[in-house]
Jmol script that loads the backbone (N, CA, C; Angstrom):
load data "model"
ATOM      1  N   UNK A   1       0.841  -1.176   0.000  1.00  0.00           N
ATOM      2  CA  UNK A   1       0.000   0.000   0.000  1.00  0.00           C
ATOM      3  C   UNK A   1       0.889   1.242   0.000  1.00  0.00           C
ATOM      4  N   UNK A   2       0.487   2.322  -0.932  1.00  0.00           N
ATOM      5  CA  UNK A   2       1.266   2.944  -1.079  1.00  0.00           C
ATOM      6  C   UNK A   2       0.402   4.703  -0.347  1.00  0.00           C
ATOM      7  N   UNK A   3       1.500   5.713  -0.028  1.00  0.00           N
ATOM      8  CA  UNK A   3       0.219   6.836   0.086  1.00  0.00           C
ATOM      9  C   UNK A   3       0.884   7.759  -0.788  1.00  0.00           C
ATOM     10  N   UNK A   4      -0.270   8.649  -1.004  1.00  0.00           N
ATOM     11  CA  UNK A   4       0.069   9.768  -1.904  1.00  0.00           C
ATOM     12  C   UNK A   4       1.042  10.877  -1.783  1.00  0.00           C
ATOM     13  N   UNK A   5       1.730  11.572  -2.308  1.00  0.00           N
ATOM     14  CA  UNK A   5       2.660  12.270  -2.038  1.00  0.00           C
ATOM     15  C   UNK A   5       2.248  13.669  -1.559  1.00  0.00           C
ATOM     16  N   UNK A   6       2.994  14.469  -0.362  1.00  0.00           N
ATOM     17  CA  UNK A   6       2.315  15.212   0.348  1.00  0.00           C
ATOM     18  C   UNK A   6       2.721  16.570  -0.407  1.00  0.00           C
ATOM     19  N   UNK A   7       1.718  17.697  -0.389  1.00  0.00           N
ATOM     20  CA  UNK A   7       2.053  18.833  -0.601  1.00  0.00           C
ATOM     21  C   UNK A   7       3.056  19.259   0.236  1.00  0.00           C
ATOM     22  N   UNK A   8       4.120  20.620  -0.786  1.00  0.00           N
ATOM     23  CA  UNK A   8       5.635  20.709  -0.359  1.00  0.00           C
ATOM     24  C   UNK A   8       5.874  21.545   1.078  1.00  0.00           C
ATOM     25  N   UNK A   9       4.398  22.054   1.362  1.00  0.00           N
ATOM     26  CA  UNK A   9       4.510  22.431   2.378  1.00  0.00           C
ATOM     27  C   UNK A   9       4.573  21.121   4.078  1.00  0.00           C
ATOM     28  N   UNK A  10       3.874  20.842   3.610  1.00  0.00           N
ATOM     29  CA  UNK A  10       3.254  19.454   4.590  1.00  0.00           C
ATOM     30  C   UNK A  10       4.728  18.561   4.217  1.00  0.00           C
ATOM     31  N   UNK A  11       5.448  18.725   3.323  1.00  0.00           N
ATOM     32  CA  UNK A  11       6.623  17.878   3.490  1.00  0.00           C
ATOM     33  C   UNK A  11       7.603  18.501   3.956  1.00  0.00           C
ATOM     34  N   UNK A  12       7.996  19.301   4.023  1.00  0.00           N
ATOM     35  CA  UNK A  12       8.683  20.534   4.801  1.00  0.00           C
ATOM     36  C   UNK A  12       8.035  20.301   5.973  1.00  0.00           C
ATOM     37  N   UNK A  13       7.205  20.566   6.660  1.00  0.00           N
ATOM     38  CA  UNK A  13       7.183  20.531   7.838  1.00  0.00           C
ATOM     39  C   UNK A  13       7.126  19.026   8.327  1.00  0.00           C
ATOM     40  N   UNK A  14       6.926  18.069   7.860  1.00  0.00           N
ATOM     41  CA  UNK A  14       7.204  16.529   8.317  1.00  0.00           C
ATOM     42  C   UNK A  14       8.642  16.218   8.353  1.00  0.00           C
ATOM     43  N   UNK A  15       9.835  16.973   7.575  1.00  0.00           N
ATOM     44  CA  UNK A  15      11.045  16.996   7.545  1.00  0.00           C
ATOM     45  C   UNK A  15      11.401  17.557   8.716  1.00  0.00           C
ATOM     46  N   UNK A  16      10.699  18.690   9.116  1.00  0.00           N
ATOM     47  CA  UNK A  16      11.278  19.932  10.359  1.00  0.00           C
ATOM     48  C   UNK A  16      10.585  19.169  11.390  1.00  0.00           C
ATOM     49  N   UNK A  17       9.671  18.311  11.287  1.00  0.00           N
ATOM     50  CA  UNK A  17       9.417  17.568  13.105  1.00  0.00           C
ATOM     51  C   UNK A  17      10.189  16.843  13.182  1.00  0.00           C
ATOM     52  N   UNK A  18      10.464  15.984  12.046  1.00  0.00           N
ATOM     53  CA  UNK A  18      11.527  14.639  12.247  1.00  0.00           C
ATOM     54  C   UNK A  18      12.872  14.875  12.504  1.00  0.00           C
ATOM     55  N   UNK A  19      13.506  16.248  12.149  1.00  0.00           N
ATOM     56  CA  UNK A  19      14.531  16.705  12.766  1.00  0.00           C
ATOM     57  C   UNK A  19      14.481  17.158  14.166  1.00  0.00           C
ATOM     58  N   UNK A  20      13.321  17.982  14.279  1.00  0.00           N
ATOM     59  CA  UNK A  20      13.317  18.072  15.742  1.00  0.00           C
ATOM     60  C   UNK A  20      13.305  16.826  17.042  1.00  0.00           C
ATOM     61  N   UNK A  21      12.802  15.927  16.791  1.00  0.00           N
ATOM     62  CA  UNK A  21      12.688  14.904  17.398  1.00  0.00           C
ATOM     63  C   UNK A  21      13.574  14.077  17.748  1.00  0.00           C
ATOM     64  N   UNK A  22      14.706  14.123  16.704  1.00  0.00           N
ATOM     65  CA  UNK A  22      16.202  13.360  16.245  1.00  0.00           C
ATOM     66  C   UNK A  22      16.545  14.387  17.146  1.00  0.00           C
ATOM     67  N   UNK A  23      17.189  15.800  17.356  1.00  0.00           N
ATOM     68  CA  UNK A  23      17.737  16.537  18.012  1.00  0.00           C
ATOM     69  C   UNK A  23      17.018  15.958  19.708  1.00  0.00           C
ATOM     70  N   UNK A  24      15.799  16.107  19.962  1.00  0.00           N
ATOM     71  CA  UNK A  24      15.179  15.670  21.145  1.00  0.00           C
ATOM     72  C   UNK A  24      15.569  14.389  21.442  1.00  0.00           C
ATOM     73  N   UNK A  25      16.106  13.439  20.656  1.00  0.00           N
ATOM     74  CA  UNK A  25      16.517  12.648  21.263  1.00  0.00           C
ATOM     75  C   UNK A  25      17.615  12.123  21.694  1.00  0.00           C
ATOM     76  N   UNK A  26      18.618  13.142  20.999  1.00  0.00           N
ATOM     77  CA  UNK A  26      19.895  13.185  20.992  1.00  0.00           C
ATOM     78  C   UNK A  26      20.561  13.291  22.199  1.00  0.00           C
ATOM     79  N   UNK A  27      21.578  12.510  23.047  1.00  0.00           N
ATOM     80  CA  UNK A  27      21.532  13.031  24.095  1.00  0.00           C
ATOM     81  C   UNK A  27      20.442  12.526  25.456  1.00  0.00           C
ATOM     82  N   UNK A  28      19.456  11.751  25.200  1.00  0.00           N
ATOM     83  CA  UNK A  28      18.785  11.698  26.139  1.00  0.00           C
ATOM     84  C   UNK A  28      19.150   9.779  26.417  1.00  0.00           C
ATOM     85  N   UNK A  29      19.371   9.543  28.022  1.00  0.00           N
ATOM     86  CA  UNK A  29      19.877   8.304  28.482  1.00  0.00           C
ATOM     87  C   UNK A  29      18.418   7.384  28.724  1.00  0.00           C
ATOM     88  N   UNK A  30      17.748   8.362  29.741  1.00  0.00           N
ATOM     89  CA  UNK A  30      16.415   7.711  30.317  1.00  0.00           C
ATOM     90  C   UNK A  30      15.113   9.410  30.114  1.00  0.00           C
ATOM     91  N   UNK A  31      14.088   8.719  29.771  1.00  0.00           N
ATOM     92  CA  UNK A  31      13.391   9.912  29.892  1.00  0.00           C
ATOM     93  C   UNK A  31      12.500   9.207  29.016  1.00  0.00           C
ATOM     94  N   UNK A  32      11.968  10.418  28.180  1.00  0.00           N
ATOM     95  CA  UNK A  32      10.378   9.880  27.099  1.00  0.00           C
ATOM     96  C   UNK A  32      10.637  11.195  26.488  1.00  0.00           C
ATOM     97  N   UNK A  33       9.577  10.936  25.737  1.00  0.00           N
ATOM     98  CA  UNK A  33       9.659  11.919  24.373  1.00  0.00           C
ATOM     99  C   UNK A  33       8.173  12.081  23.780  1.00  0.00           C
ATOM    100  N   UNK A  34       7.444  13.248  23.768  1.00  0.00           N
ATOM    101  CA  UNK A  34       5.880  12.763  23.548  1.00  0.00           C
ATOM    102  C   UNK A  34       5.701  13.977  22.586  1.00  0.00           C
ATOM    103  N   UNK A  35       5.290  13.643  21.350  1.00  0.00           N
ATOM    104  CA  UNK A  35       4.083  14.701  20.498  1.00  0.00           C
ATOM    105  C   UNK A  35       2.839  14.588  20.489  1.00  0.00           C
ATOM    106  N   UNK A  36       2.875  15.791  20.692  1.00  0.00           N
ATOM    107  CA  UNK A  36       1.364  16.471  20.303  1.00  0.00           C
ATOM    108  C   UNK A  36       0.858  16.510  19.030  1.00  0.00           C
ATOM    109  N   UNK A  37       0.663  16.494  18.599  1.00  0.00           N
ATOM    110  CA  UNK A  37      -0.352  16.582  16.824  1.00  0.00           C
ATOM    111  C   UNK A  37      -1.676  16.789  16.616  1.00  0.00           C
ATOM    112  N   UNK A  38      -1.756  17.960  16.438  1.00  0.00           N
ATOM    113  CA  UNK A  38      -3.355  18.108  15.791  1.00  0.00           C
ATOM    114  C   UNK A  38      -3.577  18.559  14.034  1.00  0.00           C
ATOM    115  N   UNK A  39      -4.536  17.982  13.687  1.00  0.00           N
ATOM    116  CA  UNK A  39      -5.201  17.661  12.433  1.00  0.00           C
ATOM    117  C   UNK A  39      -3.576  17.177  11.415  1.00  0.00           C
ATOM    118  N   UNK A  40      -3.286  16.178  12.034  1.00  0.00           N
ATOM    119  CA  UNK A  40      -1.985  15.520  11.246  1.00  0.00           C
ATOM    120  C   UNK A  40      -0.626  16.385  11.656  1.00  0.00           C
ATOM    121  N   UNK A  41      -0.324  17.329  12.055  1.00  0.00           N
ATOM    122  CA  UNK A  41       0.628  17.969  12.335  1.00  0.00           C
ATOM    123  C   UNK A  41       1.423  17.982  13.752  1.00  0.00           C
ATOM    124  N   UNK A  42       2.618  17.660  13.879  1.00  0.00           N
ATOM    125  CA  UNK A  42       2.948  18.069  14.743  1.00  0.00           C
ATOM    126  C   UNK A  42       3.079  19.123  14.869  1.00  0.00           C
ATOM    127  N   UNK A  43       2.625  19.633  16.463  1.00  0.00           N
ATOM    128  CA  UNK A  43       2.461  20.990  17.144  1.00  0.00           C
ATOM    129  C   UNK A  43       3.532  21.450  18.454  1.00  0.00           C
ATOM    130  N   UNK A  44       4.142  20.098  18.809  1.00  0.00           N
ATOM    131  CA  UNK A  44       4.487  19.754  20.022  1.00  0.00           C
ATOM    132  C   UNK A  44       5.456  18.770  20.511  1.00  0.00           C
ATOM    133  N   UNK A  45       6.703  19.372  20.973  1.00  0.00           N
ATOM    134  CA  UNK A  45       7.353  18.269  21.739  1.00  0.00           C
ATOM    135  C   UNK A  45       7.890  18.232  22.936  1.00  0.00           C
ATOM    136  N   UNK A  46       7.324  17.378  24.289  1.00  0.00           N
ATOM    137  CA  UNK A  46       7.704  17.439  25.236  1.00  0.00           C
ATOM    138  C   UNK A  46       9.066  16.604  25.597  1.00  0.00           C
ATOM    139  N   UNK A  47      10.414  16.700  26.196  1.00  0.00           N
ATOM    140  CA  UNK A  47      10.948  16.048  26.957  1.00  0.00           C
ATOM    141  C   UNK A  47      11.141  15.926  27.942  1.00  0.00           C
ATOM    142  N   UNK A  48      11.024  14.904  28.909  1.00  0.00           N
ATOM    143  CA  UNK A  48      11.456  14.381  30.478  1.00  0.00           C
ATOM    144  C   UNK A  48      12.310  13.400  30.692  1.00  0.00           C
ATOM    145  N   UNK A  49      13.315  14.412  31.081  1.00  0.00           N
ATOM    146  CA  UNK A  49      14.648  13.462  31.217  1.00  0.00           C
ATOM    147  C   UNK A  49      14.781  12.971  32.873  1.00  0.00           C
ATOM    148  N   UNK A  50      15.365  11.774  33.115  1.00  0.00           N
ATOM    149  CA  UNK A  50      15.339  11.146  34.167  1.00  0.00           C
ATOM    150  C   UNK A  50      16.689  11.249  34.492  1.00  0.00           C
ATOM    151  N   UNK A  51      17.184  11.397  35.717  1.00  0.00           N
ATOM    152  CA  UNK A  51      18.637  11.142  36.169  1.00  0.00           C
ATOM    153  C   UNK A  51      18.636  10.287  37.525  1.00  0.00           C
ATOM    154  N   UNK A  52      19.182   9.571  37.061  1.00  0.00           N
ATOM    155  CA  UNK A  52      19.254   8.353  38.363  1.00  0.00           C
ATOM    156  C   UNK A  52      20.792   8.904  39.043  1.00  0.00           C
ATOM    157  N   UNK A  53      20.331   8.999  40.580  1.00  0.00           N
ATOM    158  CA  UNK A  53      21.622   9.546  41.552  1.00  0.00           C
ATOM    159  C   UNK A  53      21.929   8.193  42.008  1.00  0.00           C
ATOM    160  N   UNK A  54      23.040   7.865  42.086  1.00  0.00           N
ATOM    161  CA  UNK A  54      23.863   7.295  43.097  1.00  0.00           C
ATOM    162  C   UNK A  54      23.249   7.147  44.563  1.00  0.00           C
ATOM    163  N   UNK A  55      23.017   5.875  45.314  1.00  0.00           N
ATOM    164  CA  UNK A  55      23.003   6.139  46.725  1.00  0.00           C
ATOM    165  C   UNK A  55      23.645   6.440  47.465  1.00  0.00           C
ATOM    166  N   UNK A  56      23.944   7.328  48.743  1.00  0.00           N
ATOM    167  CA  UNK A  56      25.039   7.738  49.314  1.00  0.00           C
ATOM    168  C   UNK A  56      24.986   6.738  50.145  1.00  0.00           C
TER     169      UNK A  56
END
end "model"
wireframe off; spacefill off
backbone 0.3
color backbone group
C-alpha cells in the first residue's frame, strides 16, 4: 500500500518535526519523548529526562 505524495509544504514541515525529534533525542539516556499533533501535524514536543543519583 502505497500513500500519496504530500504537498511541499506538509513535506517541509514533516522533515522539520523529524529533525526536531532526532535533536530531542539526541543526548537523552532515560526519559520519554511525547508529540502532540493536531489535524496531522505536529504541534508539540515534550521532553522528560530522568537522572538516576547514586546512593550515598
Amino acid at each position: 500500500m502505497t500513500t500519496p505524495p504530500l504537498a511541499p509544504d506538509a513535506q517541509r514541515h514533516l522533515e522539520e518535526s523529524i529533525a526536531s525529534v532526532r535533536e530531542a533525542l539526541t543526548g537523552l539516556r532515560f526519559g520519554t519523548v511525547a508529540l502532540t499533533v493536531h489535524e496531522g501535524r505536529v504541534v508539540q514536543i515534550d521532553v522528560t529526562e530522568k537522572k538516576r543519583l547514586k546512593p550515598s
